[in-house]
Every structure is written in structure tokens, then in C-alpha cells.
C-alpha positions in Angstrom: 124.8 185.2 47.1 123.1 184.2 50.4 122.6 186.8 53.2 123.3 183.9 55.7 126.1 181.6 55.5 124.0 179.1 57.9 121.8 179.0 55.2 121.6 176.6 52.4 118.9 175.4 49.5 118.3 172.1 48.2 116.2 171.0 45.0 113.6 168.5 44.7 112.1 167.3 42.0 107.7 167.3 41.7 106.5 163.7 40.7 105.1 164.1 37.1 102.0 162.1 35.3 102.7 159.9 32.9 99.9 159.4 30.8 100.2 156.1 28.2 97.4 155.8 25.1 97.4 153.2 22.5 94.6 151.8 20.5 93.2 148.6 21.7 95.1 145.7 20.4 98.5 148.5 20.4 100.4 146.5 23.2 100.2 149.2 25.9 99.2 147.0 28.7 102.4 144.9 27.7 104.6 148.2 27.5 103.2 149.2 30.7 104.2 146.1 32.4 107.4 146.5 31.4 107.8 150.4 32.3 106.7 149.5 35.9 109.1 146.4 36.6 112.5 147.9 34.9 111.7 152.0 35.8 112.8 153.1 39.4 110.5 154.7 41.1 107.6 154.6 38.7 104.3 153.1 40.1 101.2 152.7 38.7 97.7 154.6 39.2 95.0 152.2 39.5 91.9 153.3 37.4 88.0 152.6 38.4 86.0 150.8 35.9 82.5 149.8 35.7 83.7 146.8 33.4 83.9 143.0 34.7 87.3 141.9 35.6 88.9 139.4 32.1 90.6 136.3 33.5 93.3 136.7 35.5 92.6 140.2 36.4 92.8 141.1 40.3 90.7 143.7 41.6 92.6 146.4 43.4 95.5 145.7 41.0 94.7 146.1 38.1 91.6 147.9 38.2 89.1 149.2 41.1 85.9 146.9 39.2 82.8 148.8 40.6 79.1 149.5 40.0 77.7 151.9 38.0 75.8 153.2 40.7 79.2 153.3 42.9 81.0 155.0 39.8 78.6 157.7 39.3 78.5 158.0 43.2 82.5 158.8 43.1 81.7 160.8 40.2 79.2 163.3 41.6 81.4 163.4 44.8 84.0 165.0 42.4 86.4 161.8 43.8 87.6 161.9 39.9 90.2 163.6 38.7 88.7 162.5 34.7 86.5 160.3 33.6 85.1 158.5 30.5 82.7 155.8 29.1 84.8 153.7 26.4 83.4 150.3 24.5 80.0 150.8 27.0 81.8 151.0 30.3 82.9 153.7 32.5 86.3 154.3 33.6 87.9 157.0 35.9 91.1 158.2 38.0 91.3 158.9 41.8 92.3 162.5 42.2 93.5 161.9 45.8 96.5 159.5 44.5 97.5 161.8 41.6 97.3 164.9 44.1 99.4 162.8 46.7 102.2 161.8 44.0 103.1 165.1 42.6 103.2 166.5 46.1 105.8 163.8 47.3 107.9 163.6 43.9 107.1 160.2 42.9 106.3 159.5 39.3 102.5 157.8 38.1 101.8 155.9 35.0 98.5 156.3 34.2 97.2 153.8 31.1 94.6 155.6 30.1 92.5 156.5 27.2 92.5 160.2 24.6 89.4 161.3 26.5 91.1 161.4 29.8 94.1 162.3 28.7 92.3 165.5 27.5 90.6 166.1 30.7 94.3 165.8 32.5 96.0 168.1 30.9 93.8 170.8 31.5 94.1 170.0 35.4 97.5 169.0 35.1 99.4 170.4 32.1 102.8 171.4 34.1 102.5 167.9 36.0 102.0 165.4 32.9 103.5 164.1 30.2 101.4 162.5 27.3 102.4 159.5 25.1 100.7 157.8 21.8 101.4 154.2 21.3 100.7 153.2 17.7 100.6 149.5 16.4 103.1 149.1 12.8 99.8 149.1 10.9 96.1 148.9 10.9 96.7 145.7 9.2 98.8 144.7 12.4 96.3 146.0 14.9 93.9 143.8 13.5 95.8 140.7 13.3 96.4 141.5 17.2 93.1 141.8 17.7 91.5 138.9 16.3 95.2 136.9 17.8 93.2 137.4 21.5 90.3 135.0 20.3 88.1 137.0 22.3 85.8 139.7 20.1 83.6 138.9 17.4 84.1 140.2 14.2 81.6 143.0 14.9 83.5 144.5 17.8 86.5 143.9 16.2 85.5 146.8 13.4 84.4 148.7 16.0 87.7 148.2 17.8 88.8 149.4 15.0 87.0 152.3 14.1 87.7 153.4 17.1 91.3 153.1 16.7 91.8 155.5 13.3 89.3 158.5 15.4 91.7 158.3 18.2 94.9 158.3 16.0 93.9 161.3 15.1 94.3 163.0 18.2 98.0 162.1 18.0 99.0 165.8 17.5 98.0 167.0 21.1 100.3 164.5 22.9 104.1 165.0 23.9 105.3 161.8 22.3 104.3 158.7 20.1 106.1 155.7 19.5 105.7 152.5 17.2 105.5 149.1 19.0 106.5 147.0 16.4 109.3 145.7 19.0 108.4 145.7 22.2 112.2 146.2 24.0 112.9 148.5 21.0 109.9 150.4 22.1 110.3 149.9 25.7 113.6 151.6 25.5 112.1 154.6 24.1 109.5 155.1 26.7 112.4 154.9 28.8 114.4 157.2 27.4 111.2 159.7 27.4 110.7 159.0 31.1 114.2 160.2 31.8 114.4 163.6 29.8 111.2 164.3 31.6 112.2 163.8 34.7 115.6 165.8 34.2 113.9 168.8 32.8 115.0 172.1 35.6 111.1 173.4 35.0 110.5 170.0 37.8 112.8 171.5 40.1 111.5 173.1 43.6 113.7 175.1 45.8 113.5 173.9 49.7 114.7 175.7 52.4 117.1 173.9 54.8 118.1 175.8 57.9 
């Protein structure tokens, strides 16, 4: 099969997107967590917002917080690989890291919302993998919602509101789960991140002389 005996190939696999939505309220920054500290080789991509940190939040970790005016900065720069205003505020991803973790073959999971996961998988449909979190009920969501103490009932409906319109884009993602449980639906996230990452259309062929 090969010309030259000295000759030999070896795969390797690209790294591949992850991209997590949920409804506020849904539990995905819980799932996330969880993902990141039990996956192997599964990091996270820190997003930019224009939001204030909530208590307990570390800059750098869990988010980039920035100015507007340094956010549209980035923006016009093209440093974003998507971007979108949610609740008022602006959030966006780094393309540098995303571009930096296919290339190497180490996975990202992005937490991120239906807007950007639209713009993503036009600039990175062979690369990403989408998945839809979904609370048991609307009932539940709420009971989540007003459980955090910190909305008032008017940006609660708006909460959501915004929860049924983004349900609806359920159809143009890979995967959804339910987190009624959260190890029950941490084991199927993990379960999804395995197929994915054993699928042959990941493989590359190197060269090895």
C-alpha cells in the first residue's frame, strides 16, 4: 500500500467546539462546571462581556469583564469570532483561542448563547458541536429563577420570555438534554462529548518520515 517501507502515517484528531446553550435559570453554568472538572482534556473558552462581574466571579476566569468602548474596540478589530448583546449587555468570543484549539486538537467548551451559536456554525460548522439544555418545565425554570433571590419579578418574565423564543431554536442544534438531574444529565453530555470526539470525519493524516 505504501511506495516506501520507511514510511509510515499517523492520525490525529482536530480539537472540536463545544458549544453549551440553556435558558437562564437551565443549570448550564452548573453542568459546565462539572464537564470541565471530570472531562479529560476539555478546557473552557473564556467569553468577553460588557456586564459587571456577580459575586464571586473572577475576572479572567470566568469572564473577560470589559467596557463597552473596549468591547466594540475588539469588535471592529474583527478580534471576535461572534458576538451578541443579551439582557442589555454585550458578550463575545476570542477568535485567536478557538483558532489555536482546533489547530492543536484540544477540545473548547464554549457556554454560550443561540445567537452565537448561530454565528459559529457558519464559521465553524465541521469544528463544532451544538447542545440545548432545557429545564423539566417552564414551571421549573421559574421556580429556579426566583430560588437565586436576585431578579425582580419584571425581569424574571422577561427571563422568561426569553426562554420560550430561544427554545425554539432547539431544531438547529446537534443535541438537547433535560437537566432535571444534574449527574443524570452530566453523564449524557459526557456521553455526547465522546461520540464526538470518536467520529473518523476528526481524523487528520500526518506524515512521519
Amino acid at each position: 500500500m505504501l511506495d516506501d517501507p520507511d514510511q509510515s502515517f499517523v492520525f490525529f484528531r482536530q480539537g472540536i467546539l463545544f458549544l453549551l446553550s440553556a435558558p437562564s435559570g437551565a443549570g448550564k453554568t452548573t453542568l459546565s462546571g462539572q464537564l470541565l472538572g471530570q472531562v479529560h482534556d476539555l478546557h473552557p473558552s473564556i467569553s468577553y462581556t460588557t456586564r459587571p462581574p456577580r459575586l464571586g466571579e473572577v475576572d479572567g476566569q470566568d469572564y473577560h469583564f470589559i467596557s463597552e468602548e473596549q468591547f466594540v474596540r475588539l469588535r471592529g478589530a474583527g478580534a471576535f469570532a461572534e458576538w451578541a448583546r443579551v439582557h442589555d449587555f454585550l458578550y463575545g468570543t476570542a477568535r485567536a483561542p478557538l483558532d489555536e484549539a482546533l489547530t492543536s486538537g484540544h477540545d473548547l467548551l464554549l457556554d454560550i448563547d443561540v445567537q452565537g451559536v448561530s454565528q459559529l456554525k457558519t464559521s465553524y460548522a465541521a469544528s463544532s458541536v451544538s447542545i440545548f439544555v432545557l429545564p423539566p418545565s417552564w414551571g421549573e425554570l421559574e421556580r429556579r429563577l426566583r430560588g437565586r433571590g436576585t431578579d425582580n419579578d419584571e425581569v424574571i418574565a422577561r427571563r422568561l420570555r426569553r426562554a420560550r423564543e430561544e427554545a425554539r431554536e432547539l431544531v438547529n442544534y446537534h443535541y438537547w438534554v433535560v437537566n432535571d438531574q444534574v449527574e443524570r444529565a452530566v453523564t449524557i453530555l459526557q456521553g455526547i462529548i465522546t461520540a464526538e470526539r470518536a467520529r473518523v470525519l476528526r481524523l487528520r493524516e500526518r506524515t512521519v518520515v
